[in-house]
C-alpha positions as CSV (number, residue, x, y, z in Angstrom):
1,X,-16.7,-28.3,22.9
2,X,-16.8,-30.8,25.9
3,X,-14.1,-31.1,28.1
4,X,-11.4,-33.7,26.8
5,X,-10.3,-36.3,28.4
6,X,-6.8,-36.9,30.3
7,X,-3.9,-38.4,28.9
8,X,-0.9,-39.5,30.1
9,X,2.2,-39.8,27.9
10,X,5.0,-42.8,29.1
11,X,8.6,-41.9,27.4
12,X,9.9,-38.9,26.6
13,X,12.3,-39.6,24.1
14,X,12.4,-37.3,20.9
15,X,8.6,-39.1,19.6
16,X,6.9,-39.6,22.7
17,X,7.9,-35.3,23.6
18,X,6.5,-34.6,20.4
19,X,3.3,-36.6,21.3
20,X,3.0,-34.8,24.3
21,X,3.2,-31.6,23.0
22,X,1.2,-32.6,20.4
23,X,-1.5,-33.6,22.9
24,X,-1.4,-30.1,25.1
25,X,-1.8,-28.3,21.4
26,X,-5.3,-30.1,21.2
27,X,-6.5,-29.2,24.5
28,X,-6.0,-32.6,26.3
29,X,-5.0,-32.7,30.1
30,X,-1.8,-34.4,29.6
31,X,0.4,-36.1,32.5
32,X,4.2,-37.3,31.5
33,X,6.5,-39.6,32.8
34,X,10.0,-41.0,32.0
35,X,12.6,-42.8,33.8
36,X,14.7,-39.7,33.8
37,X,13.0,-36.9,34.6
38,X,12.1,-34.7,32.1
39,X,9.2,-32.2,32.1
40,X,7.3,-30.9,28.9
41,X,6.0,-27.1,29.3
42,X,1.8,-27.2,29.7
43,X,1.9,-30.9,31.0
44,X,2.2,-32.2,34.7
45,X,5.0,-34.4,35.6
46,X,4.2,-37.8,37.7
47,X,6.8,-38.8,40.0
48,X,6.0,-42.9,38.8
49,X,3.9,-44.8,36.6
50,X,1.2,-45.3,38.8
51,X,0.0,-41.3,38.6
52,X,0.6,-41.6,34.7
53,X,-2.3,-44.4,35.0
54,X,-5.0,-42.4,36.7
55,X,-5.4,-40.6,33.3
56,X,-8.6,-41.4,31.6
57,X,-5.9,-43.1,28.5
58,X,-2.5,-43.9,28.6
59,X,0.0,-43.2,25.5
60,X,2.7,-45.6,25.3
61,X,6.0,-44.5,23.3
62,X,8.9,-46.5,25.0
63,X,12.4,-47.6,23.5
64,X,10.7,-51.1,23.5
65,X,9.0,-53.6,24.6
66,X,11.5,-54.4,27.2
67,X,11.1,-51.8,29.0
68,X,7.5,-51.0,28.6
69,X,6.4,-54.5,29.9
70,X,7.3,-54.5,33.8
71,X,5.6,-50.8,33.3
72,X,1.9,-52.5,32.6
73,X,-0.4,-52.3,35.4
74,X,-4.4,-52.8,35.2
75,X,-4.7,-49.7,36.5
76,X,-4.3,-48.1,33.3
77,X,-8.1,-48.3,31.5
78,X,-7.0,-47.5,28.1
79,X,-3.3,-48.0,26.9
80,X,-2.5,-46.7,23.3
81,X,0.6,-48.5,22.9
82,X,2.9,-46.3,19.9
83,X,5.8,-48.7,21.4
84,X,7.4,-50.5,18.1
85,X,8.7,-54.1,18.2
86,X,6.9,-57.2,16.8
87,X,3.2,-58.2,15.3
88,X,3.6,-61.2,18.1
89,X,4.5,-58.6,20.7
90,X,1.6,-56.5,20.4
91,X,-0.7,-59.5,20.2
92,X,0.8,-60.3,23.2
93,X,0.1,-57.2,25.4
94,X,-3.3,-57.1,23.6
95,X,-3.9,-60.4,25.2
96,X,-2.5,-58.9,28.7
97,X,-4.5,-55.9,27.9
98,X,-7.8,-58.6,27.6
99,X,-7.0,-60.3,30.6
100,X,-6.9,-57.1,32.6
101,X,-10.0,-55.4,31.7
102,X,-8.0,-52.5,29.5
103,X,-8.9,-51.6,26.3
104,X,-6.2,-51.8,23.6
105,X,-4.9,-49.9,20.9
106,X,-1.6,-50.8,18.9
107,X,-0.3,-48.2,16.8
108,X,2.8,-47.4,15.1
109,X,3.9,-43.7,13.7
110,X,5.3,-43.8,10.4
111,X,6.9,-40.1,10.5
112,X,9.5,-38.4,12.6
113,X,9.0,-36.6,15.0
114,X,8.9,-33.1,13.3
115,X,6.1,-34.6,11.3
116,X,3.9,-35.1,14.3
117,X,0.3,-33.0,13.7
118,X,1.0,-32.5,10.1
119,X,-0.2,-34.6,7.3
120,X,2.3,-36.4,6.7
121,X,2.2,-38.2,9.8
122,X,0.2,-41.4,9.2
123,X,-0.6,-43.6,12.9
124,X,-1.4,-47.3,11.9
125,X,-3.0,-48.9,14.5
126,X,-5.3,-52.2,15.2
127,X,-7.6,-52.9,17.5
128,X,-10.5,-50.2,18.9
129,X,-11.3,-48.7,15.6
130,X,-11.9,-45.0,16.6
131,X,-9.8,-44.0,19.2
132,X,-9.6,-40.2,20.0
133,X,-6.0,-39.4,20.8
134,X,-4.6,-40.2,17.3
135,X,-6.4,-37.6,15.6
136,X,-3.9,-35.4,17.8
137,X,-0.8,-36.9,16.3
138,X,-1.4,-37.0,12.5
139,X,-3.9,-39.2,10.0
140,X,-4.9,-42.4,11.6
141,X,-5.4,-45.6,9.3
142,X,-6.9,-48.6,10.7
143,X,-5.3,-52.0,9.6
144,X,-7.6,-54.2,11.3
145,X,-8.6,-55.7,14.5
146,X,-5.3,-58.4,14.8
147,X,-3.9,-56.6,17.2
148,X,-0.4,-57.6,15.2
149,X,-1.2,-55.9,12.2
150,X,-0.1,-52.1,12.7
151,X,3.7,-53.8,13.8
152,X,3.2,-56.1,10.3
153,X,2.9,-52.9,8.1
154,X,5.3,-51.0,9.9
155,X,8.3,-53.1,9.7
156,X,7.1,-54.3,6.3
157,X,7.3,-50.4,5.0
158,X,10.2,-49.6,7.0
159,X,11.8,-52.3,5.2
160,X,11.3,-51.1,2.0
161,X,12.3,-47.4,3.3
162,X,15.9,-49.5,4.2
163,X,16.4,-51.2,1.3
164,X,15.7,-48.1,-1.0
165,X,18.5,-45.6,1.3
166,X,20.8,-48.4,0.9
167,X,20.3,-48.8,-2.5
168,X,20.7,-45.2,-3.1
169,X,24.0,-45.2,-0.7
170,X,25.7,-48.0,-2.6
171,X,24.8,-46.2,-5.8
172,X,26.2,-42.6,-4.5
173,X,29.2,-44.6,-3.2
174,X,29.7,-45.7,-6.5
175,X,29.6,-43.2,-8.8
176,X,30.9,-41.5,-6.3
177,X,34.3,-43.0,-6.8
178,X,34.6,-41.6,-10.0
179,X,34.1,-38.4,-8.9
180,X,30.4,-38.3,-9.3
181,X,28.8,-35.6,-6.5
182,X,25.2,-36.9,-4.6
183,X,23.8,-33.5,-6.3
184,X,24.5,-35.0,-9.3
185,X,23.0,-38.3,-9.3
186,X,19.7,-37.7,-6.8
187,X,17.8,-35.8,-9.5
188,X,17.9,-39.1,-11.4
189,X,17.7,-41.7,-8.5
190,X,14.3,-40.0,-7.4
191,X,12.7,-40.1,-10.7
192,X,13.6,-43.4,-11.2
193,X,12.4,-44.3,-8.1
194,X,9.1,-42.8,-8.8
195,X,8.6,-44.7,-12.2
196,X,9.8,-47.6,-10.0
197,X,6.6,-47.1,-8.0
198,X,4.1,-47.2,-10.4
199,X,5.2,-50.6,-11.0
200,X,4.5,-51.7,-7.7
201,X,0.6,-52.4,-8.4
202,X,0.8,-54.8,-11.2
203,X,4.2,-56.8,-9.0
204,X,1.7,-57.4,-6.6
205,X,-1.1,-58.3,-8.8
206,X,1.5,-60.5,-10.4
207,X,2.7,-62.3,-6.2
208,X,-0.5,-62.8,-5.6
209,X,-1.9,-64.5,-9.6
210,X,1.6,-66.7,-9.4
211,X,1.6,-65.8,-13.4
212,X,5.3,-65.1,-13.5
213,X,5.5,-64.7,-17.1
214,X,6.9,-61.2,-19.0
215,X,7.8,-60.1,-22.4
216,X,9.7,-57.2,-20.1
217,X,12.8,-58.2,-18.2
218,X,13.3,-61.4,-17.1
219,X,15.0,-62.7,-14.3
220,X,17.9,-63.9,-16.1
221,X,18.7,-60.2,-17.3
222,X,18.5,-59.1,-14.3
223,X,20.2,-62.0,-12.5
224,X,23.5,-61.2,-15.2
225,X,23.2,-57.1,-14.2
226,X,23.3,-57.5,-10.3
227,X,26.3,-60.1,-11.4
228,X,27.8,-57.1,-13.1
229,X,26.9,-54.6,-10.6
230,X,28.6,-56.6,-7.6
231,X,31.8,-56.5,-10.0
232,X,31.7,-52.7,-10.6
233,X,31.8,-52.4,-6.7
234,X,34.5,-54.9,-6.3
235,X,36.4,-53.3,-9.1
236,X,35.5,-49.7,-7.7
237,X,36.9,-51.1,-4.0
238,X,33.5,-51.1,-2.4
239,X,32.0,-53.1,0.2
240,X,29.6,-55.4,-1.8
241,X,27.5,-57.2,0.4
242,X,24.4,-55.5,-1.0
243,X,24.6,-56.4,-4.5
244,X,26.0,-59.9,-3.8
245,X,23.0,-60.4,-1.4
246,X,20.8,-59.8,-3.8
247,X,22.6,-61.7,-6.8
248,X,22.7,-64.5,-4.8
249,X,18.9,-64.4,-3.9
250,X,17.7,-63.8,-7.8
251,X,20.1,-66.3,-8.8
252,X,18.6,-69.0,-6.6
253,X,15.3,-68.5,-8.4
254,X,16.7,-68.7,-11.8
255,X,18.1,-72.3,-10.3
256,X,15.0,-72.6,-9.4
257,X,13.1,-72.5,-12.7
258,X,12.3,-68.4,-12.7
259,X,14.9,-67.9,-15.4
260,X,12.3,-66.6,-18.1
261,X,9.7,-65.3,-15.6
262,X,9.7,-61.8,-13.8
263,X,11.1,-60.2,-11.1
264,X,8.3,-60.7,-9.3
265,X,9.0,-64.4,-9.4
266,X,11.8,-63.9,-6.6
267,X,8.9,-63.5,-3.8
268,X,8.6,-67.5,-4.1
269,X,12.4,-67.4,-2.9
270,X,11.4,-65.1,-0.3
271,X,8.2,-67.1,1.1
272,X,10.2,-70.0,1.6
């Protein structure tokens, strides 16, 4: 095996250790910095930015944008930026990346850290198509060349990661107030979540055809049930801005002619 290249690691929070670590257990030459000192066994420390950048690529993994832009230099000749914030802030440090002569990855890690080097780490990224250092973190999965994309899907997924814990919260607060223990219900909350998911292909078949009609469950059913459900948590003593949120939301597609159509038909709700 030829030697591997050096790579320097900027941010050594929780993900950006386990990046580093994750790096020395692949053989790499790794260099760390962070604004507080902090040292990483098998790795060299640099006293400031500027040594980090005289590695041969630079691995980016800062609380955010923020505080990683005053950190760019073009010095560095190839940043991997695992920094998360927005599709238009990654095109925007691709396009500094461009302008400087560096070449650009954006990625984005959708594991914890724990997860790093196992396979259920998955690193989206856009940009350079086959870029070496990922293969040390976990599966990489290229999106596309927009430079935006890897931020797109991340907050997209992470979104429905948020709305599914809540859901599950509201409903374990819920039952809960009868009584009801989490061990209890999450059996049944992850099996129904899993027949959930093989729904998910023919909803967005369905978003994309516009053919919002169903002999299933249309909106109105539902739009009555989430009025019902917002009622149970009221009635229970419950905070119910979840339920009303999403009342409201269904409801102002059923105003707007998606009474007799699926649920899929709230996504025109959504794109406006």
């Amino acid at each position: 095996m030829g030697i591997k290249k050096t790579v320097s690691v900027l941010g050594l929070g929780r993900m950006g250790s386990a990046l580093a670590r994750a790096l020395v257990e692949e053989g790499y030459e790794v260099t760390v910095w962070n604004r507080t000192p902090k040292t990483i066994e098998n790795t060299r420390t640099a006293a400031t930015p500027q040594e980090a950048f005289k590695s041969d690529v630079v691995v980016a993994c800062l609380s955010t944008y923020d505080v990683q832009q005053p950190l760019l230099s073009n010095e560095i000749k190839v940043l991997v930026n695992l920094t998360s914030g927005t599709p238009e802030q990654a095109r925007q440090t691709a396009e500094w990346a461009r302008t400087n002569g560096v070449e650009y990855v954006d990625g984005v890690i959708m594991a914890v850290p724990q997860q790093i080097r196992t396979a259920q780490a998955k690193i989206l990224f856009s940009g350079n198509e086959n870029h070496h250092v990922l293969h040390a973190f976990g599966e990489p999965v290229h999106v596309g060349e927009d430079a935006g994309l890897a931020a797109l899907y991340d907050l997209a997924l992470l979104g429905i990661m948020w709305s599914a814990f809540t859901g599950y919260l509201q409903a374990v607060a819920l039952v809960g107030t009868e009584g009801v223990t989490p061990e209890q219900i999450t059996p049944m909350a992850a099996g129904w979540l899993a027949d959930l998911g093989t729904m998910l292909p023919e909803m967005g078949h369905v978003t994309q055809t516009r053919q919002y009609e169903t002999d299933v469950s249309a909106l109105d059913i539902n739009v009555s049930g989430l009025a019902l459900l917002t009622e149970a948590n009221r009635a229970q003593g419950l905070d119910v801005t979840l339920p009303k949120t999403l009342h409201d939301l269904y409801e102002r597609a059923q105003r707007n002619g998606h009474g007799a159509h699926s649920i899929a038909s709230v996504i025109e709700e959504i794109r406006k």
